[in-house]
C-alpha angles and dihedrals in degrees: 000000000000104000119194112226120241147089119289122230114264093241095054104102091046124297116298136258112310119268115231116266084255092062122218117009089220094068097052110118099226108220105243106285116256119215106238118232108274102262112252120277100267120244089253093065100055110110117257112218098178093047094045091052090044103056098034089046090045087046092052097046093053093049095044088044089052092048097044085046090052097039087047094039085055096047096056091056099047083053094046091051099040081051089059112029084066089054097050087045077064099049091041085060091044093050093045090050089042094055110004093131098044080051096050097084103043083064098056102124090225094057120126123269092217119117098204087055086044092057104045084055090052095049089041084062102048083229096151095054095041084053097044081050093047095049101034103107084028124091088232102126100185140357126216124185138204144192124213091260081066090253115157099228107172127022124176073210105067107201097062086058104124086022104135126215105177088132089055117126094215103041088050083056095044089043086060095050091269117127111209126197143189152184117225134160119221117187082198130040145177101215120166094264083049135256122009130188128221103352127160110222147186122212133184140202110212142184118243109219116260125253117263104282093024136106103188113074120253087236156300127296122197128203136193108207106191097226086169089130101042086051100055081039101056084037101063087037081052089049093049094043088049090047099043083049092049091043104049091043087052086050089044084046095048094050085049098052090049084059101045085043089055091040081043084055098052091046095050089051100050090031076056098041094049085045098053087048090048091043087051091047097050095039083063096044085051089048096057092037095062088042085057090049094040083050099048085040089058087043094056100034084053086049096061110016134067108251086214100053109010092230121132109278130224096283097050084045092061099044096050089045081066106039082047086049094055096043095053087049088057102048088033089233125135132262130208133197122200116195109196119193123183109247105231094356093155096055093054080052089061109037099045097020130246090287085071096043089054097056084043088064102041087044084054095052098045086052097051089041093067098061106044123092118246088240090059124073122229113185142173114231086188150279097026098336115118125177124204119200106203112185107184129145083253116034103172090070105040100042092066087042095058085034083058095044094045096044091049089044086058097048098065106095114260120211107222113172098339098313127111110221131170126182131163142222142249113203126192114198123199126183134219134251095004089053095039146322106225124048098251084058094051095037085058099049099040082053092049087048095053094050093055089046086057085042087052091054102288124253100074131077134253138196125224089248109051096216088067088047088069099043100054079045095063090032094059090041089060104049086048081054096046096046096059091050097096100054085041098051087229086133133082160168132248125176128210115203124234121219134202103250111208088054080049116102099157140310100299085051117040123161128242120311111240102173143349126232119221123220131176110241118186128205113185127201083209107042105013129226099358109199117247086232091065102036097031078064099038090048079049093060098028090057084235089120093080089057086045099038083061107043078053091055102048091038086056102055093040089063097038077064096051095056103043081051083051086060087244107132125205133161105237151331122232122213122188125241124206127206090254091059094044084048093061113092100223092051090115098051083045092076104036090061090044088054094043082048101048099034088237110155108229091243094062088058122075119173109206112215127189125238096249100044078063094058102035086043116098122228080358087155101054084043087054095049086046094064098039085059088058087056103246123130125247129213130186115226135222082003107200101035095080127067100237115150123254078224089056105041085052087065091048116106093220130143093196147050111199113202112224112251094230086063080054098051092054096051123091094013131135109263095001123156115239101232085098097056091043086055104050087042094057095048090052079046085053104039089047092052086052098045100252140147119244112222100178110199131207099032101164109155132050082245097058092051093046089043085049095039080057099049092046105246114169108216128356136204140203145059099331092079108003142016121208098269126175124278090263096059099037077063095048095047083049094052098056092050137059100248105203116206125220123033120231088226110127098252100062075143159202119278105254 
């Protein structure tokens, strides 16, 4: 089936969905807009006194418990030490005095580091019996002592004897006069009865007094007092202190938070109380606020729109006119008025009474309603006068198409209070810019218009120029007719064979037939044979081409089948797509359920698709790829009269290049240019780069075959050896030759 490229009108398939009585959204006059009440204040974001104070009360008595318990903690153990580091001030005077001349030595400055020759001193002067003696009803657990070199010198334990602790903290500050102590905790200790386990102890670095005639002390003793019992002592009175506090700031905080949750109590009612008051008093502001709206909102509804219909009135008609005039100069597209007038309105007013006619109205505009785009305006002027405001890229041939519609909606009977009444329309049509270019202008001449169509016999439309008129007239005749040529089988399909060029000498020896080409052809019993030039376009802009596409379609493949099971082979049928078809969006799917039904594999079906229904196409490529991934083979028609890119065919999945039969017709003629050689030429050059298959259309003449064998085309098509002809004599030619299938062109091809 041939399809001219192009776009189709936007009231071809049937007028669109219904606008709203108050016609497009984008003319309403919205009321001034009233600020609502501020919400009330929500219940999380009250202020709460008793958690607050908890946790604020909760927070400050731990951290005043944990300080009193450190402070305390610290205080008790500055105690404990001063206590015994007194002590072991005492027991460091008795033991000087005790053995101050059997210590005297072991302080000498020149004595020996080692600890062998220490400890045979020490062992000479009976020094560790005369110490155990000395501390054995004190609680001194173990001596160590030191000369000024940091030596130890003299240990109760005997294996730290020649250590030495010059870098000791304590014994620096003991050698300057200066006595240091400190708790510690072993959980093992050398003590002089042996080892001992987990005992708290303090021990003291102490200066030795010096020798007569000296300042610096001899040397630093250091004791190890036991305080194991003070400790666990000091430790259970800091537990009860620590408890009792703990306990007396709890029982202050719980007398406290009986008096915040009472003072909590008295805020939340009154916090409730003042709500309630302020919840009353904005539910009435936003009562009245939304009467005020609802009120603004009916104003301005009653301003421009009619109370019986709810259409736009006259007011909201002619400002949209404008704003829709502007808006057609700027984007340079057409505009179109329809006036409609009842036919015999009145008399249906005085025979039933004005009751009826009302319903009449409200039924009519319900009616026309339905079928006008939301983009469009329908209005009532007033008594039976409707206006209908139709803005589309082409205006002359939509604007018959939705008269016609609207003229043949009013004409079905309509049942209003039990009486069956029927009336009819005249509609004028005037176009702009070529009727007029302001709304008064068009509103005259669609007016003017609607006036000559009641003088021509009512019901029908007219346009403001009578050769127009006539036109529509015969446009709108023929889609009614078309339409019906299915159910009629008025329609059919003839095929035009395909040869292999370079086996072609003229039309008595063609060479083998490699494929057929399907094309519509409509005879109507009204009309007679249409050509496919004048209804393929009319079913493009009626939106009938997506019915027909697919009886095509289906028609094709049925036949391809016949003739296989006829034992006839040949490579593939084409079938022609147009834009609309590309455009579905189950196209796609269209073709995969017509080849399931028919048994057609997707190799023996190409769709040939123009250049420009590529490009005008959306989303043309992913539908393309789609369809190579069913297997079917794709062709672009009329290839060299469109403007596609070379970028852009490259990412094409297609098996054939069709040349354009206009390129045909201007090869091997007297006194023809050679453009159209170098042309064809260039698009065999490119195919063959790409990998494509050349189909060249329209060869007529002997002429025309020699001028494309030399150029290396790979199959023709057209008069010059074969007619389309019907399914039934395409068989019979087949049969009585030998049809050859493939073709050695470089794109036997992949299925697509």
């Amino acid at each position: 089936m041939r399809s001219t490229p192009g776009q189709g009108h936007p009231h071809s398939d049937s007028l669109k969905a219904p606008a709203t009585a108050g016609g497009p959204a984008g003319l309403q006059r919205p009321p001034a807009p009233v600020s609502p009440p501020a919400p009330p204040a929500a219940p999380n974001s009250q202020f709460r006194l008793t958690r607050y104070f908890s946790l604020v009360s909760l927070g400050l008595i731990a951290a005043v418990g944990l300080l009193l318990t450190l402070s305390m903690r610290a205080q008790m153990q500055r105690e404990l030490i001063h206590m015994a580091e007194r002590r072991n001030e005492a027991m460091t005077a008795v033991f000087i005095n005790a053995l101050g001349t059997q210590l005297s030595p072991l302080l000498a400055a020149d004595l020996p580091a080692d600890p062998d020759s220490l400890r045979t001193m020490i062992e000479a002067h009976g020094l560790h019996a005369q110490a155990r003696a000395l501390m054995r009803n004190a609680d001194i657990i173990k001596i160590k002592l030191y000369n000024r070199a940091g030596l130890t010198v003299y240990s109760s334990s005997a294996a730290q004897i020649g250590e030495n602790k010059r870098d000791n903290a304590g014994f620096q500050s003991a050698l300057v006069g200066r006595t240091a102590s400190a708790l510690v905790h072993r959980d093992s200790f050398d003590a002089f009865e042996g080892q001992r386990a987990q005992v708290d102890l303090i021990s003291s670095y102490m200066p030795i007094p010096p020798a007569p005639g000296e300042s610096a002390p001899q040397g630093v003793i250091e004791l190890y007092q036991d305080v194991t019992p003070f400790v666990e002592r000091l430790a259970g009175l800091h537990r009860r202190l620590v408890l009792f506090g703990f306990g007396l700031m709890l029982g202050l905080y719980g007398l406290q938070l009986l008096l915040v949750q009472r003072a909590q109590g008295i805020l939340r009612r009154q916090a409730q109380a003042l709500e309630d008051a302020n919840r009353v008093l904005d539910q009435r502001v936003q009562d009245r606020t939304e009467e005020l709206r609802a009120a603004l909102a009916r104003l301005e509804h009653l301003a421009h729109h009619d109370p019986l219909t709810g259409l736009p009135n006259r007011l909201l008609c002619h400002e949209h006119l404008r704003y829709a005039i502007a808006k057609a100069q700027r984007q340079q597209r057409q505009l179109a008025v329809l006036f409609l007038d009842l036919d015999r309105f009145k008399e249906v007013n005085d025979m039933l009474g004005h009751s009826v006619g009302d319903d009449l109205l409200i039924e009519v505009s319900r009616r026309l309603g339905a079928l006008v785009r939301s983009s469009d305006l329908l209005a009532r002027l007033g008594g039976d006068e409707f206006v209908c405001v139709l803005e589309s890229e082409d205006a002359l041939l939509d604007a018959p198409v939705v008269a016609d519609k609207l003229i043949q909606t009013l004409c079905r009977p309509m049942e209003l209070q039990g009486h069956e009444v029927q009336v009819s329309a005249s509609i004028g049509i005037a176009l702009f810019p070529s009727d007029g270019t302001t709304g008064e202008e068009l509103a005259r001449a669609a007016d003017t218009a609607m006036y000559e169509a009641k003088r021509a016999g009512r019901n029908r439309f007219h346009f403001y120029r009578p050769e127009l008129t006539q036109a529509a007239l015969a446009r709108a005749h023929m889609e009614r007719l078309l339409r019906r040529s299915l159910e009629g089988g008025e329609m059919s399909v003839h095929y035009q064979s395909k040869f292999l060029a370079q086996a072609s000498d003229c039309l008595d020896e063609a060479g083998p037939c490699c494929g057929v080409e399907a094309l519509a052809r409509w005879h109507s019993s009204e009309l007679g044979a249409v050509p496919p030039g004048r209804f393929i376009a009319l079913a493009e802009e009626s939106g009938f081409i997506n019915e027909l596409g697919a009886w095509v379609l289906r028609r094709a493949c049925e036949d391809m089948m016949a003739w296989r099971a006829a034992g006839l082979v040949l490579d593939h049928v084409s079938v022609n797509v147009s834009v609309r078809q590309l455009e579905r969006g189950d196209f796609v799917e269209l073709v995969r359920e017509t080849l399931a039904a028919t048994g057609l594999p997707p190799p023996a079906l190409e769709l040939e698709i123009t250049e420009s229904v590529i490009m005008n196409a959306d989303n043309a490529l992913a539908t393309l790829n789609d369809l190579h991934a069913l297997g079917v083979q794709l062709s672009i028609d009329d290839f060299g009269t469109g403007y596609s890119s070379l970028a852009y065919l490259r990412l094409l999945p297609i098996q054939t290049l069709k040349i354009d039969r206009s390129f045909v017709a201007g090869i091997a003629q007297a006194g023809a240019e050679a453009g159209d050689s170098a042309i064809i030429e260039a698009v065999i050059g490119l195919a063959r780069s790409l990998g494509l298959n050349t189909v060249a259309e329209g060869v007529e003449t002997p002429e025309q075959l020699a001028a494309l064998q030399a150029l290396d085309c790979a199959q023709v098509q057209g008069f010059l050896f074969s007619r389309p002809v019907s399914a039934e004599q395409l068989q019979s030619q087949l049969q009585g030759h030998s049809a050859v299938a493939g073709s050695p062109s470089p794109a036997k091809t992949a299925s697509v």
